[in-house]
KEDOSE-593091 format. One line per field, with one value per residue (C-alpha): x, y, z; residue number from 1. Coordinates in Angstrom, 1 decimal. Example, Ala and Ser with C-alpha at 12.3 -4.5 7.8 and 13.67 -1.06 7.14 Angstrom:
east (12.3	13.7)
north (-4.5	-1.1)
up (7.8	7.1)
n (1	2)
This chain:
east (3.0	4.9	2.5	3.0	4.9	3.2	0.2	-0.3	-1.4	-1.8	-6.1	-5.5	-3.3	-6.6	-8.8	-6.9	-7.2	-4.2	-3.7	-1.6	2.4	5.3	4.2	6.0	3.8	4.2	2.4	2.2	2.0	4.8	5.7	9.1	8.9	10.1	8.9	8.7	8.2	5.6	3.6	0.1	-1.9	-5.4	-7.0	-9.2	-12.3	-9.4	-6.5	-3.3	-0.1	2.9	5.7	8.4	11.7	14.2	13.1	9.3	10.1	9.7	12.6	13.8	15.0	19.2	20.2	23.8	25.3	25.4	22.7	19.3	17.3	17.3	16.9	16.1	15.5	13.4	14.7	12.3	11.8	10.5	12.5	10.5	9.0	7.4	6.4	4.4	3.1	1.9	0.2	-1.3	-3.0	-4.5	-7.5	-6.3	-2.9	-1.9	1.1	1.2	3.1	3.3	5.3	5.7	6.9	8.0	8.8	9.2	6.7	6.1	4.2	3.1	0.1	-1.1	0.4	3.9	7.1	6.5	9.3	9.2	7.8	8.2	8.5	6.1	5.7	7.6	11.3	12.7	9.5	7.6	7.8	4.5	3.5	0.7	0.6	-0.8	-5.1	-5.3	-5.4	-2.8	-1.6	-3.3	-0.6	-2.7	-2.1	-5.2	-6.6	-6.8	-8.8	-11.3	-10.8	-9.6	-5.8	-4.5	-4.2	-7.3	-4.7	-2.9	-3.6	-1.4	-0.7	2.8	2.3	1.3	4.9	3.8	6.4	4.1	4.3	1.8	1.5	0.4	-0.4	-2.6	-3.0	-1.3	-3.8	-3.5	-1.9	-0.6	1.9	2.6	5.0	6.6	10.3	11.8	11.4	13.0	12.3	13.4	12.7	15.0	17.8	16.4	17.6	14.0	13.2	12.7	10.7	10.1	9.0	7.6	6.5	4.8	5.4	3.0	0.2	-2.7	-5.2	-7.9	-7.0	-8.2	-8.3	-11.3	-12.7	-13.5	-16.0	-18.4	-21.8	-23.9	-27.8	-29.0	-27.8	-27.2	-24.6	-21.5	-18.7	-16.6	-12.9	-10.4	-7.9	-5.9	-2.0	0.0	3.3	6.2	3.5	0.4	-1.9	-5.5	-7.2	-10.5	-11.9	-15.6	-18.8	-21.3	-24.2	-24.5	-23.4	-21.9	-21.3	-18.4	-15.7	-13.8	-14.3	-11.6	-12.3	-10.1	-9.9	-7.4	-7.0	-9.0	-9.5	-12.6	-12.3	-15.3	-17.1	-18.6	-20.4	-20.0)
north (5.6	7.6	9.6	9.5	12.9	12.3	11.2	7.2	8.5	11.1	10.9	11.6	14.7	16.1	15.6	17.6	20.3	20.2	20.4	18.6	18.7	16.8	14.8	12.0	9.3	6.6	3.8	2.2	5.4	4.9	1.2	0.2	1.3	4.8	7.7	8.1	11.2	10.4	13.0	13.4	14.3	15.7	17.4	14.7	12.5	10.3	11.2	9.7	9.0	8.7	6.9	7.3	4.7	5.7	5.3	6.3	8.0	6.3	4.3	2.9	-0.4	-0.7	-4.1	-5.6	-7.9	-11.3	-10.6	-12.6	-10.4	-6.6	-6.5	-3.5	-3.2	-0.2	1.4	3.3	6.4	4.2	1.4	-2.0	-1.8	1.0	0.3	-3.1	-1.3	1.7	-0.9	-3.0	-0.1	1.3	0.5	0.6	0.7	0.6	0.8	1.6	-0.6	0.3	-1.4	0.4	-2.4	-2.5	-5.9	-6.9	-9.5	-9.2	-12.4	-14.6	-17.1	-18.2	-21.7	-20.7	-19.2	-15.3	-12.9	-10.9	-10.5	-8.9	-9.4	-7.8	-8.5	-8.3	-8.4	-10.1	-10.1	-12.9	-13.5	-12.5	-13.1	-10.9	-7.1	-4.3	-4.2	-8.4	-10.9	-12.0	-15.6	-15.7	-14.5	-12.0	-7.6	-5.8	-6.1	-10.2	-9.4	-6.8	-8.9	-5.8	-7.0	-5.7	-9.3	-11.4	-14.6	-13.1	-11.8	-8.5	-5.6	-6.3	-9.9	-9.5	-8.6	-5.5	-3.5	-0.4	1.2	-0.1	-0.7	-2.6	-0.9	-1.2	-0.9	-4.0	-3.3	-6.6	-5.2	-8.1	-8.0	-4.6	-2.8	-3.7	-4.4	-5.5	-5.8	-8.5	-7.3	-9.8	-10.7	-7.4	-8.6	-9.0	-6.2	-4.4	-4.7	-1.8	-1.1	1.7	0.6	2.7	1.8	4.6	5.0	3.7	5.2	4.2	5.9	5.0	4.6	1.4	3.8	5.7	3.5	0.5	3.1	2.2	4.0	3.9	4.8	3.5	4.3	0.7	0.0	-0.8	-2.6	-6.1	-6.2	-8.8	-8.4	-5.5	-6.3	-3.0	-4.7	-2.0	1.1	1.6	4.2	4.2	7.4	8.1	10.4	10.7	12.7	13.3	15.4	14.1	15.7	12.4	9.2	6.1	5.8	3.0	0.7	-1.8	-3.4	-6.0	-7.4	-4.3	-2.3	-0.5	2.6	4.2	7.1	8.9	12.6	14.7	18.2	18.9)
up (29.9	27.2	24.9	21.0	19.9	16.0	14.6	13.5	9.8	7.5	7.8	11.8	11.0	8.5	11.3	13.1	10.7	8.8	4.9	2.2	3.4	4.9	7.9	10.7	10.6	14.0	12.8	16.0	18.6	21.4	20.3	18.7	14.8	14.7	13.1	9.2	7.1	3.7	2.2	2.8	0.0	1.5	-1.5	-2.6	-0.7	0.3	1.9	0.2	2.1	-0.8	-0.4	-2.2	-3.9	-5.6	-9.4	-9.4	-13.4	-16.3	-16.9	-20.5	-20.5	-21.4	-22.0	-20.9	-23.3	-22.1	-19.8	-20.4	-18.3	-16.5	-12.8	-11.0	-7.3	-5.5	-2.2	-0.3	2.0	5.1	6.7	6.4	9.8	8.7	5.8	6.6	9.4	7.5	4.4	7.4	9.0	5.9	4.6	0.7	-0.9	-4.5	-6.7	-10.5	-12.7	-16.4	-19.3	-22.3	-25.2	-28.5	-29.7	-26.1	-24.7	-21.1	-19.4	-22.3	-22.1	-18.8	-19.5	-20.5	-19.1	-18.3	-20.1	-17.1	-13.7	-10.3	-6.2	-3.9	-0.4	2.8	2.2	0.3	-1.5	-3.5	-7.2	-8.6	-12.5	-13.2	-14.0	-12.5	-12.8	-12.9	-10.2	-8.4	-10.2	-13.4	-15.5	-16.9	-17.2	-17.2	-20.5	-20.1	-17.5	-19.5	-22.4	-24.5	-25.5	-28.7	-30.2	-28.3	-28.6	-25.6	-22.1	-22.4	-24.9	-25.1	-25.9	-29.2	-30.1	-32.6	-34.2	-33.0	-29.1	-27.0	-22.9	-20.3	-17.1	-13.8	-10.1	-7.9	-5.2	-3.1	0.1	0.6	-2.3	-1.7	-1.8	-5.4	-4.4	-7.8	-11.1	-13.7	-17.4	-19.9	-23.8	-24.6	-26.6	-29.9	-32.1	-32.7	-29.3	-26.9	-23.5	-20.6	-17.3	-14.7	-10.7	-9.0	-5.3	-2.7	-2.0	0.7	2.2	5.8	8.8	10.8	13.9	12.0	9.7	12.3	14.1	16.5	16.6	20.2	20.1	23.4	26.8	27.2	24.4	25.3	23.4	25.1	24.5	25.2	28.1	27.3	27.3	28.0	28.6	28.8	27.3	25.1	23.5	24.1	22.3	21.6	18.8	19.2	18.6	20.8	22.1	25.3	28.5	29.8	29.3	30.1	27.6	29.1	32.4	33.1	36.4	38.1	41.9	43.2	39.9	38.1	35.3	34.5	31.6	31.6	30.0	32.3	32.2	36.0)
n (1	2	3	4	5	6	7	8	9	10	11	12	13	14	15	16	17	18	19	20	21	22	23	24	25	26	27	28	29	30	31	32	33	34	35	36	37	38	39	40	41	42	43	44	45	46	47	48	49	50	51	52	53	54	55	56	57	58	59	60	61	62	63	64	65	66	67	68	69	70	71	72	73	74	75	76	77	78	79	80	81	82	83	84	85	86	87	88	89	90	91	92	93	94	95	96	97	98	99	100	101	102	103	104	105	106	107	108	109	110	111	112	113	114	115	116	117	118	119	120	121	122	123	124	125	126	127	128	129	130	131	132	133	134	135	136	137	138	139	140	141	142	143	144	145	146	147	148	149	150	151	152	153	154	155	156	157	158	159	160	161	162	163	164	165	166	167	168	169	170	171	172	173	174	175	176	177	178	179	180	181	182	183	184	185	186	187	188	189	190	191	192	193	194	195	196	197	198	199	200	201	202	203	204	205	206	207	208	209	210	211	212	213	214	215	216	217	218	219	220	221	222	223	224	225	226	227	228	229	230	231	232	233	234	235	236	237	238	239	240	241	242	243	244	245	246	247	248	249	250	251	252	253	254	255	256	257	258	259	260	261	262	263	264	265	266)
């Protein structure tokens, strides 16, 4: 059985002491997906790995003539393997997505034709027509949703179609959607009209290898799995805390094989 060389997130490499840097993150230990380098951010309660694309600045908007609408794709850091692996395994992700809009509506009314919307997902990624800090389908940006818009008629800033700057920007937080793979901006070639987009990178942060803990206060717990299927190799770690002297970590007992993993003070 071949041993992992790096950690399978940035919250296993702070446990093991480690502060805010460049890390290779193996998302699923010895397995097929290789190795990606992120950034682990461990200076806050959380700890953040970052993903990066290729256009994470804000970004004005430059029409083409003839063109009806601006498409913009992201590229990112980590191939996709890696990068549905990582957003599977965490326990949060989110993505900033900002419009900044002059004269430019961005989704409308819930019962038209949005201006403008976005794919998220796995590859090539699904059309989605809500903003960052709203729910996925309603059409809405995050003001709808707090009920704070600019003009109360519509569900986002930008909607109201004002002559001033103003902005619509959240969190897309549903993993599930994530990450934000491209962008389609349109209602941008009217003369007055101007906008500046921005999507951050990804950024997640748990581990499912922590945050699924078991805790054991009687000599007689013990946790049932299913049949464990190594196939070609596997990883089984433990990272544990204890003040007893000894105790069974593992017992897998068949009709010829068996493993027993076990602490011992002798």
């Amino acid at each position: 059985m071949a041993a992992a060389v790096y950690e399978q997130s940035c919250e296993a490499y702070k446990h093991n002491g480690n502060t805010s840097g460049y890390f290779y993150i193996d998302v699923d230990g010895s397995g097929p997906i290789k190795p990606q380098l992120v950034y682990c951010n461990m200076t806050e309660s959380n700890t953040w790995m970052i993903i990066q694309h290729n256009n994470t600045e804000l970004t004005r908007v430059r029409p083409a003539p003839g063109l009806e609408h601006h498409l913009v794709h992201f590229n990112y850091s980590s191939e996709e393997e890696q990068l549905i692996g990582s957003i599977s395994q965490s326990q949060h992700c989110e993505q900033e997505l900002s419009y900044h809009c002059r004269k430019s509506r961005l989704l409308n009314t819930p019962e038209g034709s949005p201006f403008s919307w976005w794919l998220g997902g796995r590859t090539p990624g699904r059309v989605q027509t809500y903003w960052g800090g709203a729910h996925p389908g309603s059409q809405q940006c995050s003001c709808g949703l707090q009920g704070d818009c600019v003009d109360p008629q519509h569900y986002c800033n930008c909607d109201a179609d004002s002559l001033e700057w103003t902005e619509d920007s959240g969190l897309v937080t549903h993993k599930e959607n994530l990450p934000v793979r491209s962008l389609v901006v349109g209602d941008i070639q009217r003369p007055e009209s101007e906008a500046v987009y921005r999507v951050g990178p990804l950024r997640c942060f748990g581990d499912k290898n922590f945050w699924n803990a078991a805790f054991f206060d009687k000599e007689t717990s013990y946790l049932h799995f299913p049949t464990f299927h190594g196939e070609l190799s596997a990883d089984i770690s433990f990272l544990f805390k204890t003040t007893a002297s000894s105790g069974v970590f593992l017992e897998n007992l068949g009709i010829k094989d068996f493993i027993r993993i076990e602490l011992s003070s002798e």
